[in-house]
N, C-alpha and C positions, 0 to 999 in steps of 0.2 A: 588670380589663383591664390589661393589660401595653403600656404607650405604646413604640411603634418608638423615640422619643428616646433611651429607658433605655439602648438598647445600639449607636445608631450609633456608628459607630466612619469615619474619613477615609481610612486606608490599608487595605487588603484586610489582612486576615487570612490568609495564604498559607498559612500550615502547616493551617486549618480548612477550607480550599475543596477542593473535590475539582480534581484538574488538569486533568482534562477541559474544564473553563470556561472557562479560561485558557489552556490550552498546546495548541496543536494537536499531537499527537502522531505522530511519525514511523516508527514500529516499523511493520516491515513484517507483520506479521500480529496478526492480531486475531479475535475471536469474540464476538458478540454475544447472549448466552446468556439466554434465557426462564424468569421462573416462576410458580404461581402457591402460595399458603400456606391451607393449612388455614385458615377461618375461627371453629370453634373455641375460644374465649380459653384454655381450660384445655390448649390443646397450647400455645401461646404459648412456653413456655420452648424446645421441641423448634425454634421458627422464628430463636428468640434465637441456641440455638448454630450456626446456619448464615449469619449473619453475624457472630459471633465468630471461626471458624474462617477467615473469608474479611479479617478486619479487616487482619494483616498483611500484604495484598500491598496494601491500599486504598493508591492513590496522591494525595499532594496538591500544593497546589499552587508550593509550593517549589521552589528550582532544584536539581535532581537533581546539579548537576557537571558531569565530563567525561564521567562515563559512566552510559547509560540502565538503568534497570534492566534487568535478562534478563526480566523479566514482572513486570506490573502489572495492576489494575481498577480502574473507578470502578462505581456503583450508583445504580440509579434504580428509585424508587417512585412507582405511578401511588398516584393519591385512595385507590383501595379497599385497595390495599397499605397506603398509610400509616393506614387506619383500621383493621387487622388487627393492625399490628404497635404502633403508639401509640393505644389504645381511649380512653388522657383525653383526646387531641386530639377527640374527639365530634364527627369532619368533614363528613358529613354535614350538621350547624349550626353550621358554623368560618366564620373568614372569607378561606378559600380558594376563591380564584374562581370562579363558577358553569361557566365552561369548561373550566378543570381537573379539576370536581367531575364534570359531565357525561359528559365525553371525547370526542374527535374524532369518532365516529360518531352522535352527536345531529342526528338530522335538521330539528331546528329550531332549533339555535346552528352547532356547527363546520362542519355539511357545506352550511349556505346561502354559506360560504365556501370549503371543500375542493371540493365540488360532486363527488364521486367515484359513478359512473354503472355500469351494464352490468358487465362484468368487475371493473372497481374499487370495487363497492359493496361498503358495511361487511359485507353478509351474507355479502361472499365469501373478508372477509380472513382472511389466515392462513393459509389454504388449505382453510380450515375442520376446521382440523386441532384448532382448540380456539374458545369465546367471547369474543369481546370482554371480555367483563366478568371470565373468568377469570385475564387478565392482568396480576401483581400486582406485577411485581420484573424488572429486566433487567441483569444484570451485563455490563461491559466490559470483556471481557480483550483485554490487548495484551502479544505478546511479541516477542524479538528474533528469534526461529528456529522452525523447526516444533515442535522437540524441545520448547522450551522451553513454547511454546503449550499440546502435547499434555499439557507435564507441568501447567501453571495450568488446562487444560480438569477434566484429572484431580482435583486441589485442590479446584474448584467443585461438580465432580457430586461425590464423595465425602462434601462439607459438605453437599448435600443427602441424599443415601443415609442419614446418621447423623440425622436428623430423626423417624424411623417413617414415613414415606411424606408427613409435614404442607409439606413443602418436596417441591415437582414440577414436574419441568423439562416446558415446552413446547415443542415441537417446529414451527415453522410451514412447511416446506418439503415437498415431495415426496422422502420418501427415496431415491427413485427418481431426482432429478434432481437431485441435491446431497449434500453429504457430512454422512450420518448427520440431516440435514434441519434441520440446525442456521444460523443467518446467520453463514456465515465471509468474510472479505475473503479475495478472489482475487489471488494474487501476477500481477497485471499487470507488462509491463514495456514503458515505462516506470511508476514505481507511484503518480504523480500523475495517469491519464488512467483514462476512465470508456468503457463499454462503446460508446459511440457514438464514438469515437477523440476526443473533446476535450480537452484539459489542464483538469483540476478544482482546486477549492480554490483559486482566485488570488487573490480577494477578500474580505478578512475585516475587521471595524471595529477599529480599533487601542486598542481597550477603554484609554482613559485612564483614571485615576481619581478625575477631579475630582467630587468628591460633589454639586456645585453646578453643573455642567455640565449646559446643555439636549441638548448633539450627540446625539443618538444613536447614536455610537459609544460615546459613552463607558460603562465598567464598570457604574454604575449603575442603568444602564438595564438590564442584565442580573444585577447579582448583587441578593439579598434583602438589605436594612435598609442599605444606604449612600447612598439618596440622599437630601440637604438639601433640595431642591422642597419648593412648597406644597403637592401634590398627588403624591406621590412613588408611581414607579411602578419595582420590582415589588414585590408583599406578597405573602401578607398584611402588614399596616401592626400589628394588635393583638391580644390575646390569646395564650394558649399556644403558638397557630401561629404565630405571629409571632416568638415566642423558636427555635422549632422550625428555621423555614425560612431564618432568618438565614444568612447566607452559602452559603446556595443559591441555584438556579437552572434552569429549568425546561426539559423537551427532547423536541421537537415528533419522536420517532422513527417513522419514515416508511418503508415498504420498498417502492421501486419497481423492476416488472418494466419492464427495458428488451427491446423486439420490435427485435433489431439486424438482424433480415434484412428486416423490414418497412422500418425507415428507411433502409436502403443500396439498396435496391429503388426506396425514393420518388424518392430523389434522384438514379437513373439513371433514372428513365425522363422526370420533371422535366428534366433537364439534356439530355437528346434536343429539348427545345422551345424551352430558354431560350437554349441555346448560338447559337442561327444572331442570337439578336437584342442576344447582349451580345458577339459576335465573338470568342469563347474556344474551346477544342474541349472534348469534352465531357468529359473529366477534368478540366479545371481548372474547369469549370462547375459540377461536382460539389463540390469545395472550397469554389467561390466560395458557392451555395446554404446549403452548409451552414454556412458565416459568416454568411450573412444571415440564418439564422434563430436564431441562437446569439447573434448580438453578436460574439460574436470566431471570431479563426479557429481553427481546432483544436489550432494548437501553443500559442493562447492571447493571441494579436497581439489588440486593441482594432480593432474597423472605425473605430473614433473616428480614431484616432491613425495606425492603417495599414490604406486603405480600398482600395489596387490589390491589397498582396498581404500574406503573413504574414513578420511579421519575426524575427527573434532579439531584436535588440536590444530591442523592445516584449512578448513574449510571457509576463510575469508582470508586465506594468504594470496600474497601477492609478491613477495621478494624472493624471486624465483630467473631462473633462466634456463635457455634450451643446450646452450652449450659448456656455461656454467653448472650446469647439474648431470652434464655427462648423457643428455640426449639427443646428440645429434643424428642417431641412426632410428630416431622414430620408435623405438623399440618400447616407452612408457607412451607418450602423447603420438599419434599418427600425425604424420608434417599435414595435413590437411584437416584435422581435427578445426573446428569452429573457433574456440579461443585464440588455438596458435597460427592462425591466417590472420585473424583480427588484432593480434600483438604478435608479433615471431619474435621480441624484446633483443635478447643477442642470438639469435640464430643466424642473422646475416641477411642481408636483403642485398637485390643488383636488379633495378629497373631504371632506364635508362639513363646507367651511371651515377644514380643517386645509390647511398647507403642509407637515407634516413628510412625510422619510421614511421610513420605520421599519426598521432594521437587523435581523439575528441573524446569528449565529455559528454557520456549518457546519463541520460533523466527518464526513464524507461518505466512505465506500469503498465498492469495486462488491464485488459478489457473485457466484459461480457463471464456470463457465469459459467463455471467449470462444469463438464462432462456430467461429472455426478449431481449436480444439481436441476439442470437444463439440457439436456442433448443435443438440441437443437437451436440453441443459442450462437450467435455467432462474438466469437471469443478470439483473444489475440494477442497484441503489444502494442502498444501508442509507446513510439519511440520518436525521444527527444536527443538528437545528435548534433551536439554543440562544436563547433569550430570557429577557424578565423577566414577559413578557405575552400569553399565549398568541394571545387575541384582537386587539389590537393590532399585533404585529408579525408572529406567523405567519403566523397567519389572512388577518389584512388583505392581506399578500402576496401568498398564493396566491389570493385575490379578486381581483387584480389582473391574476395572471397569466389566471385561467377567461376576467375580463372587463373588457378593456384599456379603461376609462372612468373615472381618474383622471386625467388628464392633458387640458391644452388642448390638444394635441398631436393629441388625436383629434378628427375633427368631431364634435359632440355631434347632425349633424341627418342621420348616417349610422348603419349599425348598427354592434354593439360590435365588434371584433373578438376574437380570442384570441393570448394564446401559440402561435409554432406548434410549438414540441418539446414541451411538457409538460402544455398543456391538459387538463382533461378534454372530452373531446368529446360534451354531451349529444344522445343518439338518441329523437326527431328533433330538430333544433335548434329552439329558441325566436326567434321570430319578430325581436327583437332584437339577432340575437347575426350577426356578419359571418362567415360559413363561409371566407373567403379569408382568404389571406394577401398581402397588399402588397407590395411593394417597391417606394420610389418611385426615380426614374430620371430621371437631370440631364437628359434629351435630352425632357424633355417626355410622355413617354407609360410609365405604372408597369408593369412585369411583374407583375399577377397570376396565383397559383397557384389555379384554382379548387377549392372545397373544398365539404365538408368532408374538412379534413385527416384521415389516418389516427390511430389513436390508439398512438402510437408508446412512450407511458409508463403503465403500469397500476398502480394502488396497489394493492398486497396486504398491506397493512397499517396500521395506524397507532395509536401510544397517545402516551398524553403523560402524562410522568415528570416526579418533583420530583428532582435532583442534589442528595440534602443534602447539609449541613455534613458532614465525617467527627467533629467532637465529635456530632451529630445521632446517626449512623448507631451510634455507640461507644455512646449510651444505649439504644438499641435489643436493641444484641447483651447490653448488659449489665444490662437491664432497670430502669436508672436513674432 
């Protein structure tokens, strides 16, 4: 067995991390490209040369300069990939986590947390355009310009075409309602805002790199083999895999269809009721609604910080707190509000005995064209949720979001409520679960919305990828 101490190391290793981990990337387009490998061991070399061929544009984590490359990728392998392409890893009996090992659509580990129902059930992701299980490999291309896209799209299927057919790209889209049925980010403008008009991306942990830090910001909690902890999280911690995964880091990849005529619908015919009792008219009722259920406003103002209207000055703030800023009675942000489930920062958290909060790192772009362009385009989020622990901080997350009962915040001797943007909405609901949505209100009497809410966010997809090291991926291609 190979002890984690052999090779921690204090400072990142920047040139061996993929940059994806670290760097949010700015390029305005990108492609999110699917595959799966021959399983086979004796084509093996055929799967080698298609990440050889793709090794020079792999990006890492290094400061690039003044100027971004014209195109770049990063790579990620789920479990079965990585048992195809490294067979002495023998992962199946490794000591890669049984969540990783499983994957998201296990209906007795990740989905008693994902909870994805009706439309969004595993059976239906992808569009059923391929298996769960046949999803082995997802490259990340990002480039500066269409041209340059086209020509890095070109590069990748070409490195597979020279395989003999053992490298096969997956297609999960409707050719029909997207381009060539591929996940491409959508040149929105402005190009930080997501298909419901929100400003996205504002919040991210400032990955320190104290080895020995508890924060949950910090990098260790997300890269493999740096952290000093008694109990140090993420691994694997020993063996083969543990040399393997070293300066990786794992990515909870998520494809949600967003329904944007559905939620501009809820929220006008909502603001037809609410408007005569919070004395706004009903466009700005519309606004206000849909702050309340987001956490912030759409240009990205905090209800924390600016709870009448949206500001400039606050619309990419982030040093903020719920108890700290004197909202513990929900009266700016609703304790269910979409942000404040997904960070409650110091509101207080009590799930089994734990106080933390658990962080990850989103890489999040929408998909497919906006309402006004296409109507019948199928449109969304390709969300990229980085951690060290799939079950701990993904997971746990969106358990949070299904079913708002982490927090004293809610009454324990009422039922749970949900997120109201992103829930999954079980049909019919469990007798447990609060169909409304709250909003309490300084004048003594709360606006509820009675519910059950629509289901405004649909998963069509999800797998969960290791980001290795690029010394990782180089043994791979070079069969080292």
């Amino acid at each position: 067995m190979i002890s984690t101490q052999s090779f921690q190391t204090n400072t990142p290793e920047l040139h061996d991390i993929q940059g994806l981990i670290v760097n949010g990337y700015t390029h305005p387009c990108s492609v999110h490209m699917l595959f799966n490998f021959n399983k086979d061991l004796s084509n093996l070399p055929y799967i080698r040369s298609f990440f050889k061929d793709l090794l020079p544009y792999l990006q890492s984590a290094e400061d690039w300069g003044a100027l971004k490359p014209k195109m770049m990728l990063n790579i990620g392998l789920t479990a079965r990939g990585i048992a195809i392409v490294k067979p002495d890893l023998d992962v199946p009996n490794s000591n890669f986590s049984s969540t990783f090992k499983k994957g998201p659509w296990d209906p007795n580990n990740a989905q008693q947390s994902l909870g994805d129902y009706g439309d969004g059930d595993p059976s239906e992701w992808w569009n059923k355009q391929f298996a769960n299980e046949d999803l082995h490999c997802v490259v990340h291309a990002y480039a500066m310009n269409a041209m340059a896209q086209n020509k890095l799209v070109e590069i990748i299927t070409e490195a597979a075409s020279k395989t003999n057919g053992m490298v096969t790209e997956l297609k999960p889209l409707d050719p029909l309602k997207s381009n060539a049925g591929r996940l491409e980010q959508y040149l929105l403008s402005p190009a930080d805002y997501i298909h419901f008009n929100y400003r996205d991306s504002i919040d991210e942990p400032n990955l320190n790199d104290n080895p020995a830090g508890k924060d949950q910001q910090d990098l260790n909690n997300f890269l493999i083999g740096y952290s000093t902890a008694e109990n140090p999280i993420p691994g694997p911690l020993s063996g083969p895999e543990a040399k393997f995964a070293r300066n990786g880091c794992y990515n909870a990849f998520r494809i949600l269809y967003q329904d944007v005529e559905l939620f501009e619908s809820f929220l006008q015919e909502q603001s037809k009721l609410i408007a005569p009792q919070i004395k706004k008219t009903e466009e700005d009722t519309i606004e206000w609604l849909a702050a309340k259920m987001c956490g912030r406003w759409r240009n990205g103002s905090p209800l924390t910080l600016s709870p009448a209207q949206p500001e400039e000055s606050t619309s990419k703030s982030t040093d903020f707190g719920y108890l700290a800023n004197d909202d513990m009675k929900g009266l700016k942000c609703p304790f269910s509000a979409h942000t404040r489930v997904s960070n409650p920062r110091d509101e207080g958290v009590d799930v089994a005995g734990s106080d933390i909060v658990p962080r990850i790192i989103r890489r999040g772009m929408a998909y497919g064209a906006p309402v006004s362009v296409d109507p019948k385009a199928d449109r969304g989020l390709i969300g990229l949720f980085l951690c060290g622990d799939l079950s701990s901080q993904f997971e746990t997350l969106y358990g949070w979001i299904n079913m708002n009962n982490f927090s004293n915040v809610f009454d324990p001797a009422e039922n749970t409520p949900q997120d109201p943007l992103v829930a999954n909405r079980i049909n019919p609901l469990p007798g447990n679960v609060d169909p409304n949505f709250t909003i309490p209100m300084n004048y003594g009497t709360n606006i509820i919305i009675e519910g059950p809410l629509p289901q405004f966010v649909v998963t069509r997809g999800t797998a969960y990828f290791l980001l290795p090291s690029i010394s990782a991926l180089t043994e791979i291609a070079t069969g080292s």
